[in-house]
C-alpha positions in Angstrom: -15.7 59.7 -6.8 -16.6 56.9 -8.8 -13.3 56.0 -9.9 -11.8 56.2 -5.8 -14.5 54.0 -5.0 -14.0 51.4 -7.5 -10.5 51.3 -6.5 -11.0 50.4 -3.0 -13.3 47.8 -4.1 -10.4 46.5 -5.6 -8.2 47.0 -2.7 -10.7 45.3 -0.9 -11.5 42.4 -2.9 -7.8 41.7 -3.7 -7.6 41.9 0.2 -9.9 39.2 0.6 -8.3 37.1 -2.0 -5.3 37.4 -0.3 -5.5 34.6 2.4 -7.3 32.2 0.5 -4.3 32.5 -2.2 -1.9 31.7 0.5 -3.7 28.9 2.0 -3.7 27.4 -1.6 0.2 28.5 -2.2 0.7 26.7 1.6 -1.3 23.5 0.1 0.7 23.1 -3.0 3.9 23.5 -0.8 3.0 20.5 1.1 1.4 18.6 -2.3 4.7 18.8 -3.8 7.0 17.8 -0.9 5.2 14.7 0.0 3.9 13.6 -3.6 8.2 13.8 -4.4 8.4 11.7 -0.8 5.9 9.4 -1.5 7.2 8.5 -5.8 10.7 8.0 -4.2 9.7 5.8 -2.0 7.9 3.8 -4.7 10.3 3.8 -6.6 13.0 2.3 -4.3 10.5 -0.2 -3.7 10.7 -1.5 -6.9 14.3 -2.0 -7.1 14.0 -4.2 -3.5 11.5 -6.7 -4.6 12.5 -9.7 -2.3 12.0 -7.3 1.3 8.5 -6.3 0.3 6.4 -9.7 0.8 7.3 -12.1 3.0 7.5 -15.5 1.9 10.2 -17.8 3.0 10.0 -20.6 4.8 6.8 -21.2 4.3 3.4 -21.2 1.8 -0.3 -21.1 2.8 -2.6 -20.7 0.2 -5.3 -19.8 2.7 -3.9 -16.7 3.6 -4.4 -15.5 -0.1 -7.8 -13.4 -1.5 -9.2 -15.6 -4.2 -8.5 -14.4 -7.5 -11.5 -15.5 -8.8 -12.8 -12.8 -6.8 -11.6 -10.5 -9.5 -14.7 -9.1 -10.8 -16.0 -8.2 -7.3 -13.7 -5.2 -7.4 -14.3 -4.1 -11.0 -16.9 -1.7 -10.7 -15.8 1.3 -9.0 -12.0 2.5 -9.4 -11.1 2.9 -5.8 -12.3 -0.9 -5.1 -9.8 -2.0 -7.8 -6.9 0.0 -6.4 -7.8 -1.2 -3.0 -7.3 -5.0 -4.6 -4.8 -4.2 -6.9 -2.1 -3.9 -4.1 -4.2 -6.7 -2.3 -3.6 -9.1 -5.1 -0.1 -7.5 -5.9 1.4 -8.7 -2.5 -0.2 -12.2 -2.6 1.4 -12.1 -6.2 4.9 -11.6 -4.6 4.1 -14.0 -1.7 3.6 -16.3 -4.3 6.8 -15.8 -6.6 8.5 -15.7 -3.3 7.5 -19.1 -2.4 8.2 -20.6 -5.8 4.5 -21.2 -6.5 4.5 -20.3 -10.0 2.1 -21.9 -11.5 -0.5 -20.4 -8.5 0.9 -16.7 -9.0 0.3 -17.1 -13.0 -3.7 -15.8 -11.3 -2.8 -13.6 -9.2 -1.2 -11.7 -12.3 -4.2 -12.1 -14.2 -6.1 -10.7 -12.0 -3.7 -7.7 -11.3 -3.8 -7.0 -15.0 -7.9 -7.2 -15.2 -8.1 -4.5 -12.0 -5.1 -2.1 -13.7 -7.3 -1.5 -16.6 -10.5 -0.4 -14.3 -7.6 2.0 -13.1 -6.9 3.6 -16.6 -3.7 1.9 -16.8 -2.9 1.4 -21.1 -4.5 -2.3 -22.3 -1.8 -3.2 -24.3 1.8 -2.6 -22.2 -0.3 -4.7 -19.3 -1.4 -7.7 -21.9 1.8 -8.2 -23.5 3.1 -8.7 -19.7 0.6 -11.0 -19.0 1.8 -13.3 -22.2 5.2 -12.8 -21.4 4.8 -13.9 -17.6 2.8 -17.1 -19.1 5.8 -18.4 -21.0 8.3 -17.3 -18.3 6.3 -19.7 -15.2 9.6 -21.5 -15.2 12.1 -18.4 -15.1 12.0 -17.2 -11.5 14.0 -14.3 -12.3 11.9 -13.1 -15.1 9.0 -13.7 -13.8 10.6 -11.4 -10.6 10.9 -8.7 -13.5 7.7 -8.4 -15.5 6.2 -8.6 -11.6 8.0 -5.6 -10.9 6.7 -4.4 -14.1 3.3 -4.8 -13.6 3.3 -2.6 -10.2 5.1 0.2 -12.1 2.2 0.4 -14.4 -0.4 0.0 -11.7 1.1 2.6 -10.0 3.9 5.1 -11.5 2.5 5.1 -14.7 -1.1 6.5 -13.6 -1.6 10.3 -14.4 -1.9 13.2 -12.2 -5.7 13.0 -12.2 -5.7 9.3 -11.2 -2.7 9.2 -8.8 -4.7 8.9 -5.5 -5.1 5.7 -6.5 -1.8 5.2 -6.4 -1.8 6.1 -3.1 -4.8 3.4 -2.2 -2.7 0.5 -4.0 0.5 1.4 -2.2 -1.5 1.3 1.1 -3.5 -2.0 0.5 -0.2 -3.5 -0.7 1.3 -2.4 2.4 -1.4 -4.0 4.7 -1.9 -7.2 2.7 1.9 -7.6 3.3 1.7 -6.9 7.1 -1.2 -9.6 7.2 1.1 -12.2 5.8 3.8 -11.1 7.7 2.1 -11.2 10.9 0.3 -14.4 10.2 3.4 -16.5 9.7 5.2 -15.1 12.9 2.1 -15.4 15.4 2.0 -19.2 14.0 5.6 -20.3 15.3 5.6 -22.3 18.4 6.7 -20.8 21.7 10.1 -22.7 21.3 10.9 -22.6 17.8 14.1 -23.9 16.1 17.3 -22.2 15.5 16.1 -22.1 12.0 12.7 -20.6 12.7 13.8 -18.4 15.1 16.2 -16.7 12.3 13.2 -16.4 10.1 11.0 -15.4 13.7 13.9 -11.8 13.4 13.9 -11.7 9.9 9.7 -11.5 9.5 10.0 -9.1 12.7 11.8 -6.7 11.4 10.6 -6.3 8.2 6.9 -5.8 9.9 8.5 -3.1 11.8 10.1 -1.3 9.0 7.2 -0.8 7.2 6.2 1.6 9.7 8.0 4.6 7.4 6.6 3.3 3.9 2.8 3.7 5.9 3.4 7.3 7.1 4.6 7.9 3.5 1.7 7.0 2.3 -0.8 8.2 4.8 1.1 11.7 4.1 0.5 11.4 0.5 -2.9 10.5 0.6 -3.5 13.7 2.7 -1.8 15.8 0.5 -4.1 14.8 -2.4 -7.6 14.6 -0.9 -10.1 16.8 1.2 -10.8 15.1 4.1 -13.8 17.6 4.6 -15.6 16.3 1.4 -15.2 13.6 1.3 -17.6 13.3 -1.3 -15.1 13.9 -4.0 -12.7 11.3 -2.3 -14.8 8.0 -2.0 -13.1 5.9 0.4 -10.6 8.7 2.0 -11.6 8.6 5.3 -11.9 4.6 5.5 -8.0 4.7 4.6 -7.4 8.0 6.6 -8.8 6.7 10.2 -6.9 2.5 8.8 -3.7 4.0 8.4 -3.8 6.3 11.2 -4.5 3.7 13.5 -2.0 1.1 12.5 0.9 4.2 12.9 -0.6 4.4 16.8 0.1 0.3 17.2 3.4 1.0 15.3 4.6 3.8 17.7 4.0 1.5 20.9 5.7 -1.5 18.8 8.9 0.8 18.1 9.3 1.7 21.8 9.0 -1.7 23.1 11.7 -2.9 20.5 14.4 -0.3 21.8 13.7 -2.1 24.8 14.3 -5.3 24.0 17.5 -7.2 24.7 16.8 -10.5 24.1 16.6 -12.2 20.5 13.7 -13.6 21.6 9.9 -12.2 21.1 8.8 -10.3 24.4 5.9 -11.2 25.5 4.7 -7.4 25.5 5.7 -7.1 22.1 4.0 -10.3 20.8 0.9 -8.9 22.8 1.5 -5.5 20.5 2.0 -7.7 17.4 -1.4 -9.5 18.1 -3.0 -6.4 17.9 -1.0 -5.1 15.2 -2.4 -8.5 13.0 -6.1 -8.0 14.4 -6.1 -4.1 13.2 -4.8 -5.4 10.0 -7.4 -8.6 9.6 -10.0 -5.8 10.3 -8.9 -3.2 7.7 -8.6 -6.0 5.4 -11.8 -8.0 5.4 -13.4 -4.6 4.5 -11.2 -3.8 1.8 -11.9 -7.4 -0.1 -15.5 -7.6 0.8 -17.7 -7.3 -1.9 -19.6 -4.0 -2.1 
């Protein structure tokens, strides 16, 4: 009697077991797919440095988050992956602009906020000497750029690879601020040569639409949004990224309708609050805390 009713205690308990085991089986299933989407992605984004920031025609410094700012974002590791792929973008604007000798901070900084990350000492220093002497080699200094954010961001572990996930999307909005900035500051009739750069800056805004959904997938994959407890910051970058997809989805159907080269007015209205969404996310993400 014993032994029949130990066994349907097992039966039971295995029984029970059962649908948690599949919810965790369905879980990984998604982890896996979108972790592989999201590490493709990053690494085609490497090897197309020049369409990621968007500097051409012109620089403003203003625009930038001070890199003296630095060790506002060094206490916690989620701040400095937030301003990691803040500083990482105003790093390309600049080396995108030919502002070398400005950049040559932006680096520092990006190399100080790595190491709150986890990211090896050593590989990063050695970069930062080697960018030094190469200020007047724009292709290097292209290179050991494009070095830096594969160590800020690749090269994390398993254990740390949210954080991946945070610098990718902070990188990704400090780019659409820039963007945005210098299209909504052209004049209403602007030059042959500013309208070209006008297309140029609005489609690159537009396609970054897919490289956000990446990474608001992969950032769901990784974290609990119902404990958030044991995911500082998740639902700040949950409800951000969510809510610049909803702007993107209106922006995307007014663009099929466009047939002009010219900036609708509905979709510069869309843009404006595209930029204001952004300026929001943004001022809390380099505010000190």
């Amino acid at each position: 009697m014993r032994k029949i009713f130990a066994l349907l205690s097992l039966v039971s308990l295995l029984l029970s077991c059962q649908p948690k085991q599949e919810k965790k089986s369905q879980a990984s299933v998604v982890y896996n797919a979108e972790r592989e989407i999201f590490y493709n992605y990053l690494t085609n984004r490497m090897a197309t440095f020049d369409q990621l920031a968007p500097g051409l025609m012109s620089f403003k410094a203003t625009l930038l988050n001070n890199p003296e700012r630095v060790f506002d974002y060094m206490n916690q590791d989620v701040k400095a992956a937030a301003n990691v792929g803040i500083y990482m973008a105003d790093l390309y604007y600049c080396i995108l602009s030919n502002e070398n000798k400005v950049s040559e901070n932006y680096f520092k900084a990006v190399v100080e906020l790595s190491k709150v990350l986890g990211v090896e000492k050593n590989p990063v220093n050695d970069l930062l000497v080697r960018y030094n002497k190469n200020l007047e080699n724009h292709d290097s200094i292209k290179s050991i750029a494009t070095q830096l954010l594969k160590h800020s961001t690749l090269d994390l572990g398993t254990e740390q690879e949210r954080l991946a996930g945070i610098v990718m999307s902070t990188y990704q909005i400090e780019n659409l601020y820039l963007a945005l900035s210098i299209l909504l500051a052209y004049p209403e009739n602007p030059s042959p040569a500013e309208l070209q750069t006008q297309q140029l800056l609005q489609t690159q805004i537009l396609a970054q639409r897919r490289g956000i959904e990446i990474i608001y997938n992969f950032l769901r994959s990784v974290s609990d949004p119902l404990d958030p407890q044991q995911n500082p910051n998740y639902p700040f970058y949950d409800n951000a990224l969510r809510e610049l997809i909803g702007i993107y989805q209106s922006l995307n159907t007014e663009k099929q309708q466009e047939t002009t080269t010219v900036i609708s007015s509905n979709t510069k209205l869309m843009l404006i609050d595209l930029k204001d969404k952004v300026t929001e996310i943004r001022s809390k993400i380099v505010i000190k805390q």
